[in-house]
C-alpha positions, 0 to 999 in steps of 0.5 A: 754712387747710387745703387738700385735699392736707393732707387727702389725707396725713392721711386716707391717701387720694389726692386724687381719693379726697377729690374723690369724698367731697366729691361724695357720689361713691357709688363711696367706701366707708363706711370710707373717707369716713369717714377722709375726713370725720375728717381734714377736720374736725380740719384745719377743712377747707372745700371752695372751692365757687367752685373746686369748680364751676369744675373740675366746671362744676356748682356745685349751685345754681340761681337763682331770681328772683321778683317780690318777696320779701314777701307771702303769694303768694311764700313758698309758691313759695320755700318749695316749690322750696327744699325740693325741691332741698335734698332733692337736695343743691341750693342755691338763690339767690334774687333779686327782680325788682319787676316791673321790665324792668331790675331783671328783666334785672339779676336773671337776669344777676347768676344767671347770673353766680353760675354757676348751672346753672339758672334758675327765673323769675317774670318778667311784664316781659321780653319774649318776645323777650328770653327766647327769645333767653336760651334759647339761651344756656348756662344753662337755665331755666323759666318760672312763670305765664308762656307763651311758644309757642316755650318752651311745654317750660318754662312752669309756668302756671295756667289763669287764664281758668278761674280767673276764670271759675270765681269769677264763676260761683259768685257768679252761681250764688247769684243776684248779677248787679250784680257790680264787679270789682277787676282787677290791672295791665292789663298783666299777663298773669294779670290779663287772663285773670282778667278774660276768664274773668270776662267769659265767666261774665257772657256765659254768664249774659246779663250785659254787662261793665259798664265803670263797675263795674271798679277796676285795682288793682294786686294790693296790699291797698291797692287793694283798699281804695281800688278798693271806696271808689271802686266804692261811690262810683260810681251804679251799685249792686252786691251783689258784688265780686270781686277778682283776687287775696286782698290785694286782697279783704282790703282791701276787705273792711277798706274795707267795714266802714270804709263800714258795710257788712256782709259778707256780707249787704250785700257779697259778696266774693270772692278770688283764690289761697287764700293762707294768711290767707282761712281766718282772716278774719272772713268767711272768704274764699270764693277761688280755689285757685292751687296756687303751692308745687306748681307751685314744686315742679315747677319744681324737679322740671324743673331736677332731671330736665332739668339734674341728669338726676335720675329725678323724677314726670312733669313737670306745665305746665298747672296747673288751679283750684279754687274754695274755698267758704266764707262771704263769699258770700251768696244773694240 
């Protein structure tokens, strides 16, 4: 195997001189990175990144961990951080945390053991106190769709109150007001507020939260599914659904027609995200736009400006829905 002063010889150069071209140090001519880069491909050399992060303590990767790795809502905010940082010369390792206390704690420490310079973390099961106290450890993160008071600086969330009131108030305003609701986890803090703004919409129009039209789901088609054939079970009518995420809304729109019902004459549905396949069911899902790959984005922009010290657009950490319209929902 090649090494790095077989190089420097065949290049001509000494060895900070290749240590600057394997940088991308801007202080190397074209002529000499060249000669570099030529003696580097006929020896087949590759540089050790291991070694290369331990003597410049920057290993040019930041961690991320997610809650799961499959489903529409995640690509989009991999896809959209992995992108920012490539364009930078930054890699990213991705690992998954199941919405689990352990696996999420296993998650960021098995990061921060690969050495990387930053964390990107969609955690919901951690506590606060456990990602204060990592905040004043030496590898800098920031939050997505999560606040914490004292690390306000680096959450990137959605304003999901707004959020859920802005779904329920579209589906009062075309006249619905025995309205069910498939809520996520009642723990989560983003299935909370959407049922807060839910709640808010119905006070604003007169209506009491009736607590025999609410299924928790769980933020998988499935629920969905299930949450509309127990809803419809119950004696207590309703001529609108709303769903606190698009999956869920997809299931029950299956469960609908399973059920004979017609969407959206005898069933309106409404969703939740603006995932990619709402514009591709039949009908068309009306949904709430969670800008997930732009908030990926700037949290890769956070990474870049406060960790790479990279010039990046103004940083963004409150993020603002916006209702979609199309055609699951009906007039009464």
């Amino acid at each position: 195997m090649a090494t790095i002063y077989e190089v420097s010889k065949l290049a001509g150069v000494s060895l900070a001189t290749v240590s600057r071209v394997m940088n991308n140090n801007a202080n190397v001519s074209d002529a000499t990175r060249k000669k570099v880069t030529a003696a580097m491909d006929e020896l087949g050399y590759r540089p050790n990144s291991i070694a290369q992060s331990l003597a410049s303590n920057c290993s040019n990767s930041v961690g991320l961990l997610v809650s799961e790795l499959q489903g529409p809502f995640y690509g989009p905010m991999m896809s959209g951080i992995e992108n920012t940082f490539r364009n930078q010369g930054k890699h990213l390792i991705i690992a998954a945390g199941h919405s689990d206390e352990e696996r999420e704690k296993q998650g960021i420490e098995f990061l921060i053991s690969r050495n990387c310079d930053a964390l990107i973390l969609h955690v919901e099961a951690v506590s606060d106190d456990y990602l204060i106290k990592l905040s004043k450890g030496r590898t800098p993160f920031v939050l997505i769709n999560r606040y914490i008071s004292e690390l306000s600086d680096r959450c990137i969330l959605l304003n999901n109150i707004k959020g859920g009131y802005l779904a329920t108030k579209h589906v009062l305003e075309q006249g619905h007001k025995d309205i069910a609701y498939i809520s996520g986890p009642a723990w989560k803090q983003d299935a909370k507020d959407r049922l807060e703004g839910h709640k808010q919409a119905l006070a604003e129009f007169n209506l009491e939260f009736d607590e025999n039209l609410l299924f928790q789901g769980d933020f998988m088609e499935a629920s969905g599914y299930e949450g509309l054939k127990a809803l419809h079970q119950q004696t207590h009518p309703f001529t609108a659904l709303i769903c606190a995420n698009d999956e869920m809304a997809v299931g029950a729109m299956a469960s609908a027609r399973d059920l004979g019902l017609t969407l959206p004459k005898q069933l309106s549905i409404m969703g939740y995200d603006n995932v990619f396949f709402t514009r591709h069911v039949y009908p068309q899902l009306t949904t709430i736009n969670y800008p997930i790959n732009e908030m990926g984005r700037m949290a890769a922009d956070w990474v870049l400006n406060q960790v790479y010290q990279k010039q990046t657009p103004p940083l963004q950490t409150l993020f603002e829905p916006k209702l979609v319209v199309r055609h699951s929902i009906s007039q009464q």
